[in-house]
Each structure stands twice: as structure tokens, then as C-alpha cells.
N, C-alpha and C positions, 0 to 999 in steps of 0.2 A: 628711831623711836621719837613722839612727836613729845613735845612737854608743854600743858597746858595750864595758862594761871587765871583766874578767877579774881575781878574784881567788880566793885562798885555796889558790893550789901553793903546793909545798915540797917537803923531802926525807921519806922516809917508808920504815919499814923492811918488807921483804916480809909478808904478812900484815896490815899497817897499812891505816888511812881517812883519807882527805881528802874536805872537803865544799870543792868550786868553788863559787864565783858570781857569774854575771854580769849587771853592771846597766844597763840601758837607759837613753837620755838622755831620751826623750819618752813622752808620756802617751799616746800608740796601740800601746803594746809590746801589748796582747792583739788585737792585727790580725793580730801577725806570727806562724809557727809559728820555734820554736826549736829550735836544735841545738848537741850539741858535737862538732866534728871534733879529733884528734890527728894530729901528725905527729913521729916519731922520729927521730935524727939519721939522716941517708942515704936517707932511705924518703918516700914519698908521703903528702902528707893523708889522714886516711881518716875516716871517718863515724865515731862511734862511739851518738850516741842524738838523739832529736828527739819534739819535744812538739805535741800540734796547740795550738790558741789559744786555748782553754777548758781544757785538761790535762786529758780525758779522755782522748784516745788518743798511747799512746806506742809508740817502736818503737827497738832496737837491734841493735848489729850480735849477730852470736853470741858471741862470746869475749866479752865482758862481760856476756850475762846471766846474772839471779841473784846477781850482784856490785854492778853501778852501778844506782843509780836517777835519772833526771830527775825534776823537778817544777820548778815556777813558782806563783809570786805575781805575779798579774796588781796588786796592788793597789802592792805594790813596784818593781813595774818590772823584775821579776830572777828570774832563773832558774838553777837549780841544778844541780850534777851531785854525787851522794851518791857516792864510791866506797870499798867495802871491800871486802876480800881481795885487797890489789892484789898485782900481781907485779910483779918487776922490766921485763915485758914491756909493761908501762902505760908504763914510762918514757918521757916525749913531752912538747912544748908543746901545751897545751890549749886551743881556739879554741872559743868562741863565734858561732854566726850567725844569723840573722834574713833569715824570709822574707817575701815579701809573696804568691807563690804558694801555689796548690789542688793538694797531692800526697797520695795517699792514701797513704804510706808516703816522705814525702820525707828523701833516705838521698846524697844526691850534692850536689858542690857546687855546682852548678852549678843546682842550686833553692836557695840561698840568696844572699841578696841583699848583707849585709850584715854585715862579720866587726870579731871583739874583734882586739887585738893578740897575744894570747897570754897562757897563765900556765903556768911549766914544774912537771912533777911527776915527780920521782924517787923509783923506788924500789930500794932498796940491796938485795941479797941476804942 
């Protein structure tokens, strides 16, 4: 079982970047496809990007494209979430997950297998 940890939130003024990342405990992290879901205080997880397990094909939700990027380092163990131009609406704990499934566009939780504990990111208006 893989164990995933989550860093590099914080607070962050609107307009501002944070680079996430999150690192795997085991050396078959490029079996798994990766994702970061968010959840805001009151509101439901939601998807926000996912990588397959070579980092050629990525896919996110719509409000953050053109803003965030994924990538992965297969060779670190760890995968990344780039975000600029946040808004105060990014404001959420940041999850980390890890699949062991074949989705062509995998975007729900419920195709991943495998979740970080969080890492919170605030942004101030």
C-alpha cells in the first residue's frame, strides 16, 4: 500500500503561486496515475487534475485551466501541483491520490485508490 504525504500549502495573496508536492513511500509510484482533489470548508471533494503514469496525458477540471499544472517525477517518487493566479476561491485542503486503475480521463474519487492526508492553501483577497 502506497503512502502519500503532501506538502508545500500555505497562505498566499490573490494573484500569488504555490508549488504542492506530493511524495510516495514506494518505488512503483509510476504504476499508479495521479491526482489532486480539493475540498473547501462546507463543500464536497472535488477533482481538480490527474496525470497518467508516464506524464503524457493530463486532464483538469475547468476553473483551473491555464492556471495549474500537474507533472511528476517518476524517478522521485512525487508529483506536483504548479498553481498561479490563484484566487481566493482555490481556498481548500489539498489531497493527493494514487490509482491503481485504467481511466481514460480519471476525474472521481472513486478511481482512486489511495489518498495524502492533506495540505491547506489559502488565499487572502
Amino acid at each position: 500500500q502506497v503512502q502519500l504525504v503532501e506538502s508545500g500549502g500555505g497562505l498566499v495573496q490573490a494573484g500569488g503561486s504555490l508549488r504542492l508536492s506530493c511524495a510516495a513511500s514506494e518505488g512503483t509510484f509510476s504504476s499508479y496515475v495521479m491526482g489532486w482533489f480539493r475540498q473547501a470548508p462546507g463543500k464536497g471533494r472535488e477533482f481538480v487534475a490527474a496525470i497518467s503514469r508516464g506524464g503524457a496525458r493530463r486532464n483538469y477540471r475547468d476553473s483551473v485551466k491555464g492556471r495549474f499544472t500537474i507533472s511528476r517525477d517518476n524517478a522521485k517518487n512525487t508529483v506536483y501541483l504548479q498553481m498561479n493566479s490563484l484566487k481566493p476561491e482555490d481556498t481548500a485542503v489539498y489531497y493527493c491520490a494514487a490509482s491503481r486503475g485504467y481511466y481514460s480521463e480519471p476525474s472521481s474519487q472513486g478511481e482512486f485508490d489511495y489518498w495524502g492526508q492533506g495540505t491547506q492553501v489559502t488565499v487572502s483577497s
